[in-house]
Structure formats: C-alpha cells, structure tokens
N, C-alpha and C positions, 0 to 999 in steps of 0.2 A: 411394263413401265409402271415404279411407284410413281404416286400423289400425293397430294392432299388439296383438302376442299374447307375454305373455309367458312363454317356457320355464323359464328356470330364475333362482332366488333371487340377489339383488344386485343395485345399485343401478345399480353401472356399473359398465364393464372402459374402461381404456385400451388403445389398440390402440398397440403396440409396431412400432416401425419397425424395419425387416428390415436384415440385414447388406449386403444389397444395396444398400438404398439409405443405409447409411451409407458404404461406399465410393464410393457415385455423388458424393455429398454431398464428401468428399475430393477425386474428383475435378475436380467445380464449384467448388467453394470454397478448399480446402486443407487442411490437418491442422488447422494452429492453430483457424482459422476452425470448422473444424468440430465438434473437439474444444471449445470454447466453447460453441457453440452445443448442442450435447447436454450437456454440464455443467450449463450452463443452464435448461433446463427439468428434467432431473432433482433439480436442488435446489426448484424450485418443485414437485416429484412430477407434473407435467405432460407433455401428449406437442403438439408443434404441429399433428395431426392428431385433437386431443379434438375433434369438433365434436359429441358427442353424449354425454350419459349414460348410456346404454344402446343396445346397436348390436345387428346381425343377428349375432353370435353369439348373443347372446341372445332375439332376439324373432323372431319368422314375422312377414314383412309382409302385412295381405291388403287386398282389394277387394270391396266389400259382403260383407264376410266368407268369404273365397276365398282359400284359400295361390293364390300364382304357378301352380304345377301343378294347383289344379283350376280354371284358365283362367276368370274368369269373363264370360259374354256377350253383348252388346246386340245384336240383329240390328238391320240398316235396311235399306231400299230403296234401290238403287244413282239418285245423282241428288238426293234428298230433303235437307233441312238436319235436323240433330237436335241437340236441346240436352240438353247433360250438365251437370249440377252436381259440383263436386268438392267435397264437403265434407272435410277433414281432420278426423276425428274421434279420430286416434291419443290414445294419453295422454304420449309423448314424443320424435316424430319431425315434422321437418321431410322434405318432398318435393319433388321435383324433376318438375315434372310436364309430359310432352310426348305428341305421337302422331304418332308418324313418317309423312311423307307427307300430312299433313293441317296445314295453318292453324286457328288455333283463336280467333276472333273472342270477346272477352270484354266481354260485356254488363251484367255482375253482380258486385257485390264485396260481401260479405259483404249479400249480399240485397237488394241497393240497385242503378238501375239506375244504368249511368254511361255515356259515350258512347263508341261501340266502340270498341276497339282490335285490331289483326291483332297476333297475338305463335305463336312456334311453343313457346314453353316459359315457365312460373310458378312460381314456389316460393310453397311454401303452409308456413304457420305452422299449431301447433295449434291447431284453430279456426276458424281463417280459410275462406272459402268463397269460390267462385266459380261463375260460369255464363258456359258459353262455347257458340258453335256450331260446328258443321261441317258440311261437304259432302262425305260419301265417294261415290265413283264407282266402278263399274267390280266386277266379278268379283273381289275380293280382301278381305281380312281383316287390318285394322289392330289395331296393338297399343296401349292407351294404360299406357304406360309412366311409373311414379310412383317415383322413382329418389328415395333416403335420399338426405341432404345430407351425409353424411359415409361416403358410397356405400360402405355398410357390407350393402347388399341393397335389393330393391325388392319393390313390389307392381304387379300388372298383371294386367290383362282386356283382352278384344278386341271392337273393333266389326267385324260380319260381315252376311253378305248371309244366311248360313246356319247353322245351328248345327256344329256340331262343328271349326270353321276354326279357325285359329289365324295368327299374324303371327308377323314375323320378332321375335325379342326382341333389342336394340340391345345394343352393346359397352357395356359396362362401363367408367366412364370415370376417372381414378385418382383418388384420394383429395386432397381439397384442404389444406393449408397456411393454417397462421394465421401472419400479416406484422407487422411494427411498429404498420403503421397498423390494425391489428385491436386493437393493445394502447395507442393514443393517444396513441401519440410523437410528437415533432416530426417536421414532414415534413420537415426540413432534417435531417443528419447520421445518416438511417438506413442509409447503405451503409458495411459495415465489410469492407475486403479486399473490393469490389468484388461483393458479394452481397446481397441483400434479405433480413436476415437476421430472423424471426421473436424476439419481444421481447414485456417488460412491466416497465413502473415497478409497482413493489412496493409496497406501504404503509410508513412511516416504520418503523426497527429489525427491518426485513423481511431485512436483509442483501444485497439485491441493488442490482446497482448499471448503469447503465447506459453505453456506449461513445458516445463520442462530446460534441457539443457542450450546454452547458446551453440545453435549449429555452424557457429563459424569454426567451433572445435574439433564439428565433429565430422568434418565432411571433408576432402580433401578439393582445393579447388583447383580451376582447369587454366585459370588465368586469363581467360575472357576478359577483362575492368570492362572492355568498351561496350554499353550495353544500349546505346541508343542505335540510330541507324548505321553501323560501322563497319567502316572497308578495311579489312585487313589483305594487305601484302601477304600471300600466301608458296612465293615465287620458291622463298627458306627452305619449306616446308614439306614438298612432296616427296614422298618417299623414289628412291634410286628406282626399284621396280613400276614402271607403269600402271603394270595390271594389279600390283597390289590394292588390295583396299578393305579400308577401316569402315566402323560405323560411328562415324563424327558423332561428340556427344554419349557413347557408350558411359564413362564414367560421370554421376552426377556435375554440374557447374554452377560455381555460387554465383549467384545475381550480383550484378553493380551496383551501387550507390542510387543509379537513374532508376526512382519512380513512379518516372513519366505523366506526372504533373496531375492537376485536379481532372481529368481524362481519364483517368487509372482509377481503379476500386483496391486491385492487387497486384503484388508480382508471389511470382514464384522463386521462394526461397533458393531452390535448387531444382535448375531442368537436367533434363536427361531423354536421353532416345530413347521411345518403346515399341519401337517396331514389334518387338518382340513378343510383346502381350497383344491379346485379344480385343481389349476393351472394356470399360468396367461393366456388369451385369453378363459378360462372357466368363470371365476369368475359372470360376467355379464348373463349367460345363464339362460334360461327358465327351461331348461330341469334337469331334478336328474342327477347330475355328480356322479360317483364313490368315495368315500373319501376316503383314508386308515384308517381313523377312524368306516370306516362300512364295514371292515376285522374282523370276530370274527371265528377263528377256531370250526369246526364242533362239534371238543368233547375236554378236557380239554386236553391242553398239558403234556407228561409223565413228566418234572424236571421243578416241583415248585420249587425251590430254589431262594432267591434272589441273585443277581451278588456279586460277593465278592468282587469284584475291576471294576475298570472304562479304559479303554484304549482309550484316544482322538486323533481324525483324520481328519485333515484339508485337504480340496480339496483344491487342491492349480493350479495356472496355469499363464499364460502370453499372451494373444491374439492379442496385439495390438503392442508391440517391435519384439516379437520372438512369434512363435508355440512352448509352452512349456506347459505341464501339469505334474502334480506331485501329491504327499500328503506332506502337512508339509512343502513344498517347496522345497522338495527332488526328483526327477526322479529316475528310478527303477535303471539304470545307478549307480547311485551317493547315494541310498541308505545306510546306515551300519552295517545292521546286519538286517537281520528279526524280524516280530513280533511275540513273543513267550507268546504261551498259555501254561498254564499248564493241563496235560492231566486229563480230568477230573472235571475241574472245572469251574464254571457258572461264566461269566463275562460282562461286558454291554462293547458294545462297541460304541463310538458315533462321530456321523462324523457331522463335521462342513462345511459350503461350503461358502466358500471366494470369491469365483466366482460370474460370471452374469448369468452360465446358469444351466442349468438342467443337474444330472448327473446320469444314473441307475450304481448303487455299487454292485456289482457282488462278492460273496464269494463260492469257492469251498470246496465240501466234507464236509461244515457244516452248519447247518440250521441257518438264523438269524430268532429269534420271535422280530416282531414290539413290541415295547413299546407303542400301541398305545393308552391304556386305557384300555383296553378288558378283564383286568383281567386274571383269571386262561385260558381265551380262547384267548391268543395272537398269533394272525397266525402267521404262520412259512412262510418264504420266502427266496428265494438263490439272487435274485436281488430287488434292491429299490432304489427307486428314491428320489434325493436329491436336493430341490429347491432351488434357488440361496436365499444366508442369512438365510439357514435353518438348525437347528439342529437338528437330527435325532438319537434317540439311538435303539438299539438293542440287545439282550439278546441272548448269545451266549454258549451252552452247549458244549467245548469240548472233545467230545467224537471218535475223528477222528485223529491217530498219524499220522504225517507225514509231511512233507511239503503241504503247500495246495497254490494256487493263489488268490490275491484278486488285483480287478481290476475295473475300469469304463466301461464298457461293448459299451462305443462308441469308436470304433477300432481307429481312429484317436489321439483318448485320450490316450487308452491303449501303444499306439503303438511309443506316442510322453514320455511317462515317471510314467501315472497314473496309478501305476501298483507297487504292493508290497507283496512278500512271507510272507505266517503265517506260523508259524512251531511249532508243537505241540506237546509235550515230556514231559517226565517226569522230565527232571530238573530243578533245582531251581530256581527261578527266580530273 
C-alpha cells in the first residue's frame, strides 16, 4: 500500500526549472524560442514540470507505512509465485510502479479479475488498485520500486528470501514535461522553430494567445457542440451488432464554445481517448507499461446493452489565480441539482479534462466499464484516470437507487469543489 505523509503546511510548491536547464533549453531551441516559452507559462504562474500539487519536498513516500529507509519486507521462497496487491492509498500522488528483475503478471484491476497481462511497470492513480504475480528465484532481494510521477521521490520495499536484505534502488529518472497535446492543441501546427513546445489555449480574455495555425482547420470535428453537462439521446446510434465496440473519442473532438465560466483556467482545444499511451514521463520507456487498452474483463460482462444516452463531464479547475477545481466549471458548493440517472438504465458517461493534469474519477455504489475497445469483455472499474486533453467514456449500468458520490479521488481536489452527487430513481428525466 502507497502513501504519502505530509511534513510541512501548503497546498503545493512549483518546482522551478534550474538555470541549467534553461540554457540547455537555448541551446535545443534557441533564445527567441526559449525565451517565449518561459514567458509563457510564467504569465499563466505555471511550470511545464507541475505534474503534481504537492511533491517530496513536501511529503515522505511510504509503503505499508514505511519511509524508503525503514525498508519494508516480504519474504518468499526462492521458485514460488506470490501475489502482491498494490493498493494506492496516497491522498495526492500518482506512482510509478515496477520491480526490477521481475515481470509482473496483472490479474486484478481494481478488485475485478481481468485476463492477464505480462507488463514490467503500471501507474496507479489515487485509489486505483491492482493485483499482480511474481516469480522471484534465486538467492537475492528485489526492490519493488513506486517511483512519483512527477519523480519528485518514491516509496519502496523489498521482496526477499531473508529478512534484513535489501535491493538495488534504481536511477532516478528526469523529470517529465507537459507538451501541446497535454494542453489539446491541434495536432497540426504544434512545432514552432523546430521544437515540441509545451502550450495551452486559455479561457476567452485570458490574454493568451497561441502560434501558429487556427485549429479549427485543422482538425476534423466529432460534432460534440454540447459541451456543458449534456445528455445525448444515444437510442440512433448503436451499432446493429451488440458486441461491437468502438473506443468513443478515438478521433480528436473540438471543444464548444462553453468555457465554463471564471471557474475554468482552460479548456482543451481538442480531447481525444488515450487509453492507449502510457502517460507522460512513460511514453519514452523501454519496458511494457500497463495500458487500459490491455484491461479485458476475465469473463463477459452481465448488461450487453448499448448506452441509451450520453451524459458529458468537464474537469474543470483554476491553478494558477485561485485553488479551485470543479466539473463544468461548477464547485460541489455552487452545483444545481444532482446528476440523475434513471434506475435501471445503461448510459455512457464521458468526462473530458480541460486541465494540465491527471485526474483518478472515482464513482460510488456503481461500476464504470472502460470503453476501451474490449468488446463484450470491458473491465469494470470504480476509479479511472483522466489525462490532461483527454476524453474518456464509460458505460454505466444503473442499478444502485440512491444518492451516490462521484468525485476526483485527489483530496485536495475533492475537497477544493471537484466533487458532484448522482442520484438514481425512478423518475423521469
């Protein structure tokens, strides 16, 4: 089980890019180039290495509640298979989570069986759980290594044949970078002076302004307009075959007009599904990362039904004037009415994220199944993670009367506005 422990007061620190790497930065890019691009996120009061609210300056990572230094240990029997659960129990860190020397067969996704997959490395959202196996061999003491996604520090224990062993602790790997397509630009006209230069469309009278071409051009759009919380009739629309199935969102979709009020810092030019990628600070790696496109539920889920309507759900938030997160650009506060399911019935729901960062979307008392291509075998999940500019749909049976929560499962989040009641009844909608 990750953590995190917090030492000292405040919410977050930006971590500051070093003079070194602004002259590296000169030397890749150029002055102009460069000089823009730091201009740039200093009038937004952002750094393109924010990937976290709060980082190891500020927190101790541990492992079943174990700083790094007091190691802590699973013996096994050299030969034997052992299954670990990784729950991520932190209240505001995503992980990075591998075991050098070891394959990590993953069984289990948030408590649910799915059909295995070989991966040597998973990033875990707050909340998000896994169960994985292994086979250690031999006279030696592995390290399982839960490395921060804004490798700000890690948490780590060792599997061992014996007590007091210990493993090599792995290099430290650099810090990742947020890109255009982090911030929903068009994928056409993002290099400027020959660079991938990190970016964000700003909210209208935001004063930023972006290089390059109008991607209304350049992008083909999906026909989305409704971009607030919006129910689409989906009854048209299901494919003749049942078991077919798409990954809603595959092709980029250009944002509406709705951006969602002084509540909003940004939207995203253009979401799009990325199941498919690993995550930013993975994407480069050697090693099999986890995908949620290699999530396939153990045996067919019970309600084939297609969704009869579409409900859209914008991450919405403001980091750099005010600490504010929301949906839609609403805080739970300033909400006006709940979102009301009908009892009983199959619906996609799809959350959009306007933001820069990562967020695990937590729904109680009812399963979300990933849309993630998988057909009749789409795992079932209660949290999922939402990449910044990414569009994510979910398939939602319900079958649970009552009031339920749904919320960003990073407490900071939750706690600041991102946070909205479903309510599930029989009446009409």
């Amino acid at each position: 089980m990750f953590t995190n422990l917090k030492k000292l007061p405040g919410y977050y620190n930006f971590q500051q890019r070093t003079a070194a790497e602004f002259f590296s930065n000169i030397a890749d890019w150029g002055v102009w180039a460069t000089l823009k691009n730091y201009l740039m996120w200093d009038q937004m009061r952002m750094d393109p290495t924010d990937f976290a609210d709060v980082t190891g300056y500020t927190f101790t990572y541990l492992m079943n509640g174990l700083s790094p230094g007091a190691n802590w240990t699973g013996l096994f029997r050299p030969g034997e298979k052992v299954r670990l659960r990784f729950i991520n129990a932190a209240s505001m860190t995503f992980y990075d989570v591998r075991i050098p020397g070891l394959t990590m067969t993953v069984v289990q996704a948030d408590g649910q069986n799915i059909q295995p997959v070989l991966v040597e490395e998973l990033r875990m959202g707050v909340a998000e759980t896994y169960d994985v196996i292994v086979e250690p061999t031999g006279d030696r003491a592995y390290t399982i290594f839960a490395e921060t996604m804004d490798r700000s520090g890690y948490a780590r224990g060792t599997l061992a044949p014996r007590p007091g062993m210990e493993g090599e602790i792995p290099e430290r790997r650099p810090r990742p970078l947020r890109t255009m397509e982090d911030m929903g630009m068009s994928m056409e006209g993002m290099e400027m002076n020959g660079m991938d230069m990190p970016s964000m469309k700003h909210s209208e009278g935001s004063g930023m302004t972006m290089p390059g071409k109008n991607p209304s051009s350049d992008m083909p759009s999906m026909g989305h307009g409704q971009h607030d919380m919006g129910m689409h009739d989906m009854s048209s629309k299901a494919p003749a075959d049942p078991i077919a199935s798409m990954i809603p969102g595959a092709e980029p979709v250009k944002h509406g007009p709705d951006d969602h009020g002084t509540g909003n810092q940004t939207v995203a030019e253009y979401s799009q599904n990325r199941f498919g990628e690993p995550g930013r600070g993975l994407e480069n790696s050697s090693r099999r990362v986890l995908l949620y496109t290699d999530l396939r539920s153990l045996r067919p889920y019970p309600d084939q039904r297609q969704p009869e309507r579409e409900i859209e759900l914008h991450v919405t938030g403001n980091m750099a004037d005010r600490y504010m997160w929301s949906f839609n650009g609403e805080k739970y506060s300033d909400a006006p009415e709940p979102i009301r399911f009908r009892y009983g019935e199959r619906l996609r729901l799809t959350f959009v994220n306007d933001t820069m960062m990562e967020h695990p979307l937590h729904l109680h008392g009812m399963w979300m199944h990933l849309e993630n291509g998988a057909g009749k075998y789409l795992p079932r999940k209660h949290t999922v993670i939402v990449k910044p500019a990414e569009r994510v749909s979910v398939a939602v049976t319900a079958d649970a009367p009552g009031p339920w929560a749904f919320h960003c499962h990073l407490l900071f989040h939750m706690e600041a506005g991102m946070f909205r009641v479903i309510e599930v009844s029989d009446k009409t909608l």
